[in-house]
DSSP file (Angstrom, degrees, kcal/mol; ACC not computed):
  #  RESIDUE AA STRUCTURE BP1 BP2  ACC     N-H-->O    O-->H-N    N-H-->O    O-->H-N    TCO  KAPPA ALPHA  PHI   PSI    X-CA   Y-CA   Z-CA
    1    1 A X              0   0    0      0, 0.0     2,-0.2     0, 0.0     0, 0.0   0.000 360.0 360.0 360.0 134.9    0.0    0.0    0.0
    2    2 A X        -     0   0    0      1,-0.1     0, 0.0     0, 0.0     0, 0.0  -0.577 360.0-103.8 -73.9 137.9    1.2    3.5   -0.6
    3    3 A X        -     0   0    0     -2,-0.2     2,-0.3     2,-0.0    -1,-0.1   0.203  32.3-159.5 -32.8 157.9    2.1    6.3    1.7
    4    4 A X        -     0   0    0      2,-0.0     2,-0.5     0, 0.0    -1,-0.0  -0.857  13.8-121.6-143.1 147.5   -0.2    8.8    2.0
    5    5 A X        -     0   0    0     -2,-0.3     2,-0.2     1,-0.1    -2,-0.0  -0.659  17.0-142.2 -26.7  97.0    0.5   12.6    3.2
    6    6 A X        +     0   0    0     -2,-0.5     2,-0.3     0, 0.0    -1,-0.1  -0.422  28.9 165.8 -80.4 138.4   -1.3   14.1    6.3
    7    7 A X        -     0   0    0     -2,-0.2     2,-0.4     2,-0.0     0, 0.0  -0.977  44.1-121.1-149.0 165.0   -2.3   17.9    6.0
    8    8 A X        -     0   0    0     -2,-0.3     2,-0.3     2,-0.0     0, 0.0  -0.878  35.0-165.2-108.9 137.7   -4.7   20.2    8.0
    9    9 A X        -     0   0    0     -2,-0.4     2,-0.6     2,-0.0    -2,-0.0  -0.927  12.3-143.3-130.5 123.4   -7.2   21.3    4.9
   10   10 A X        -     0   0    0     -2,-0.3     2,-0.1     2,-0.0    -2,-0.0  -0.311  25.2-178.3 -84.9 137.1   -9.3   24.3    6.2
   11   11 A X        -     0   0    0     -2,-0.6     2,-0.4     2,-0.0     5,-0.1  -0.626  31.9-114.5 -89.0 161.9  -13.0   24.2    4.9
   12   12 A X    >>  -     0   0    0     -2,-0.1     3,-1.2     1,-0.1     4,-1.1  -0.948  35.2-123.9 -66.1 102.8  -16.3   26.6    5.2
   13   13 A X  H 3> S+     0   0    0     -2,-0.4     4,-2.2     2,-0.2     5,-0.1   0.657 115.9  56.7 -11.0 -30.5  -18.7   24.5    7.1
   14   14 A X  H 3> S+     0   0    0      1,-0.2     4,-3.5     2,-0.2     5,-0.5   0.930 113.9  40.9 -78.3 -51.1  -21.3   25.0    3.9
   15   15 A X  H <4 S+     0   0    0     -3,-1.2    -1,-0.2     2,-0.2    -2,-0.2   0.425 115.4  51.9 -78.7   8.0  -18.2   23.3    1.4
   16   16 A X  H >X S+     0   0    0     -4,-1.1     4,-1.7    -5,-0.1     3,-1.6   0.676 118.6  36.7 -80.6 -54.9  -17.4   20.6    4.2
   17   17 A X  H >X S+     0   0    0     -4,-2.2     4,-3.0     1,-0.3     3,-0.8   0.870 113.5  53.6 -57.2 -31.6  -21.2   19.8    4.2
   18   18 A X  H 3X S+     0   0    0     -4,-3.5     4,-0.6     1,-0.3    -1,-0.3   0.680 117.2  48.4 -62.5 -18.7  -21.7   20.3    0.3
   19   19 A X  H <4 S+     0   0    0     -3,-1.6    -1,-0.3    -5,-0.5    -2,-0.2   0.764 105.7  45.5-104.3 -13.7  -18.9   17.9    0.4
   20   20 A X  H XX S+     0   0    0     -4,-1.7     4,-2.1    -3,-0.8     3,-1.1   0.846 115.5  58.1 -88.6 -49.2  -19.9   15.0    3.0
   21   21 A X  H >X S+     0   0    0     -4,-3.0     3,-0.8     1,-0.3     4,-0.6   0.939 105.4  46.0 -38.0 -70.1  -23.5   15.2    0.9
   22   22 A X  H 3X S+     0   0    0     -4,-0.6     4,-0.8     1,-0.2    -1,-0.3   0.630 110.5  50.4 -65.7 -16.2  -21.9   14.5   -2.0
   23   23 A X  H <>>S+     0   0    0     -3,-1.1     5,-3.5     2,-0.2     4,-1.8   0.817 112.4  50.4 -76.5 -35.1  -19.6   11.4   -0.6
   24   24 A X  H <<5S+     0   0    0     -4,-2.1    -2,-0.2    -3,-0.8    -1,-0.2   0.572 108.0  52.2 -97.2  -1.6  -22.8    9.9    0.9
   25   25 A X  H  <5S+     0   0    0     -4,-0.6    -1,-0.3    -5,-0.2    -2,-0.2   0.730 117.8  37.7 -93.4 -56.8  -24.3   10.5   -2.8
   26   26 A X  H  <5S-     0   0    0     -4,-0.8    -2,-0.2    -3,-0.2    -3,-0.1   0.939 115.4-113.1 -96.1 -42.3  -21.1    8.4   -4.4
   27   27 A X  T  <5S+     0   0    0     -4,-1.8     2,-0.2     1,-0.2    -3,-0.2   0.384  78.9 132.9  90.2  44.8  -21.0    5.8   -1.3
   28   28 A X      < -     0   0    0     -5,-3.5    -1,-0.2    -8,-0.1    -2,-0.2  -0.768  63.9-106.9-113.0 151.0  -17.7    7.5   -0.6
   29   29 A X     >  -     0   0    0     -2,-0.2     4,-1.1     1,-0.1     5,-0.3  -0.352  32.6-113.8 -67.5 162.3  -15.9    8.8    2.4
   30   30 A X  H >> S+     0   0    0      2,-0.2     4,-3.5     1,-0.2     3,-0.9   0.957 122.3  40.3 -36.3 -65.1  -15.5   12.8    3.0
   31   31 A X  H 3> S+     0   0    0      1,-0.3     4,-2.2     2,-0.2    -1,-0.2   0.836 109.1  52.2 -73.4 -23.8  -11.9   12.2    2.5
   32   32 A X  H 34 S+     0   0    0      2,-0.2    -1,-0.3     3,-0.2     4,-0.3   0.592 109.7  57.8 -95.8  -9.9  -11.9    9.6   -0.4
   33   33 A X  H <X S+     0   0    0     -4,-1.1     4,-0.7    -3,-0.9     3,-0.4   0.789 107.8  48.4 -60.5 -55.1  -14.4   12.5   -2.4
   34   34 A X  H >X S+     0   0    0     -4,-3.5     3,-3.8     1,-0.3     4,-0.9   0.979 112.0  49.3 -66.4 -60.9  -11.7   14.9   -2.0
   35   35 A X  H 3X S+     0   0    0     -4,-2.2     4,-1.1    -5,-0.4    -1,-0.3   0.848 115.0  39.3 -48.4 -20.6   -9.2   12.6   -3.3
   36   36 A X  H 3> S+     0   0    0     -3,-0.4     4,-0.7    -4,-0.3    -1,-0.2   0.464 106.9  60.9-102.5   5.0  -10.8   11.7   -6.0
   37   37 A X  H XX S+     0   0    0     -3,-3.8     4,-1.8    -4,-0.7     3,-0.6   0.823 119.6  39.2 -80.7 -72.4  -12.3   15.4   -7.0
   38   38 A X  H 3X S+     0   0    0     -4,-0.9     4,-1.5     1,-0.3    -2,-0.2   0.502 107.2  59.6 -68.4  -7.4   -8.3   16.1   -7.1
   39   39 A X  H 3X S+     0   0    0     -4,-1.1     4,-0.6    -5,-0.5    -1,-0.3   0.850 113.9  36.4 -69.4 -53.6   -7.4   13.1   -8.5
   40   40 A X  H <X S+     0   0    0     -4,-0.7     4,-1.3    -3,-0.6    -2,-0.2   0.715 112.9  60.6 -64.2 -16.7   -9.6   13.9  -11.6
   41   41 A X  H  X S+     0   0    0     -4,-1.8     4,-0.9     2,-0.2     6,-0.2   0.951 106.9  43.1 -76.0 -88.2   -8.7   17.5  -11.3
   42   42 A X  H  <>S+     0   0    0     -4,-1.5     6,-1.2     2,-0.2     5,-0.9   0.756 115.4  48.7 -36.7 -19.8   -4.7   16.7  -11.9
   43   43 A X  H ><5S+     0   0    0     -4,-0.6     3,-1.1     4,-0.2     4,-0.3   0.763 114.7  51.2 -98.4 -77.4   -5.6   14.0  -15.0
   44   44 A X  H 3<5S+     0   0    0     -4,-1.3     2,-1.4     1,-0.3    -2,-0.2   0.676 112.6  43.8 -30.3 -83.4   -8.1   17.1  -16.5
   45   45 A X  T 3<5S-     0   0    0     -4,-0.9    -1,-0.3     1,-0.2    -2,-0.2  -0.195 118.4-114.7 -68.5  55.7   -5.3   19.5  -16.2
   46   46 A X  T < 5S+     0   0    0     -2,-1.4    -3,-0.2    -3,-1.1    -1,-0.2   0.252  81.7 120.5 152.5  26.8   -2.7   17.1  -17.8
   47   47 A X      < +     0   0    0     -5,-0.9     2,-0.4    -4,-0.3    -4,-0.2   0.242  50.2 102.3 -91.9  10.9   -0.4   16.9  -13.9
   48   48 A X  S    S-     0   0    0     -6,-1.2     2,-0.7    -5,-0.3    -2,-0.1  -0.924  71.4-134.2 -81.5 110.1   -0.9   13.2  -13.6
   49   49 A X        -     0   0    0     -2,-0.4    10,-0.2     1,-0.0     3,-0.1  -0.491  25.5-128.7 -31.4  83.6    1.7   10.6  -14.4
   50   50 A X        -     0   0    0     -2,-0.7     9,-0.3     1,-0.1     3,-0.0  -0.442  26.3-101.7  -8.1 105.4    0.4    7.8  -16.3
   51   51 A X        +     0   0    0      1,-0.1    -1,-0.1     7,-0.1     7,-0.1  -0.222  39.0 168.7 -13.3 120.5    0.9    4.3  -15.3
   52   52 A X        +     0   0    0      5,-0.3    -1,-0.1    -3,-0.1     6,-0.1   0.864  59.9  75.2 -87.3 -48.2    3.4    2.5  -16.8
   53   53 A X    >   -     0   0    0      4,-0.5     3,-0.8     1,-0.1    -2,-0.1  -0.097  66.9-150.0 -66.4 144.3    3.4   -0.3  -14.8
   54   54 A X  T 3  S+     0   0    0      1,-0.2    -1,-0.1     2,-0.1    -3,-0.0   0.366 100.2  76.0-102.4  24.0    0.5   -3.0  -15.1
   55   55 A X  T 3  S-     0   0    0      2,-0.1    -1,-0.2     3,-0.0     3,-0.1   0.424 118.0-118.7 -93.9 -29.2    1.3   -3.5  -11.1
   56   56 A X  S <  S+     0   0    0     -3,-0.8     2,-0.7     1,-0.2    -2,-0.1   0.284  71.1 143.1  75.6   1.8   -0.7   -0.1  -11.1
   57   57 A X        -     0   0    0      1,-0.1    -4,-0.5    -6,-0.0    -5,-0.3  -0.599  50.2-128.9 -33.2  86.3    2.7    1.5   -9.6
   58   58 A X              0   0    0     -2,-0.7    -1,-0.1     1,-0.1    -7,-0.1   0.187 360.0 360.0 -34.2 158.8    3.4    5.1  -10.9
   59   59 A X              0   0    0     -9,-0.3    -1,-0.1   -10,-0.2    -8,-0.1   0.634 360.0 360.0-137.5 360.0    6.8    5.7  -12.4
């Protein structure tokens, strides 16, 4: 399993809820909706690495 990188990320209570709503919408956690908003956000704007690897390891 891969590392993952703790950070304090500050919210507005209305965009934390507009964002727990929307997790419980996907059947996703609070935290696994952000990751994956900004995981499709980095492959849109073209900051993503590809997978090389069929292991599903970046390189």
């Amino acid at each position: 399993m891969s590392k993952k990188k703790s950070f304090v990320l500050r919210l507005t209570p209305e965009m934390y809820e507009q964002l727990e709503k929307w997790a419980a919408d996907e059947f996703r956690s609070t935290n696994g909706q952000i990751e994956w908003i900004l995981d499709n956000a980095l492959k849109k704007a073209g900051r993503k690495k590809k997978n090389t690897n069929p292991s599903g390891s970046e390189t």
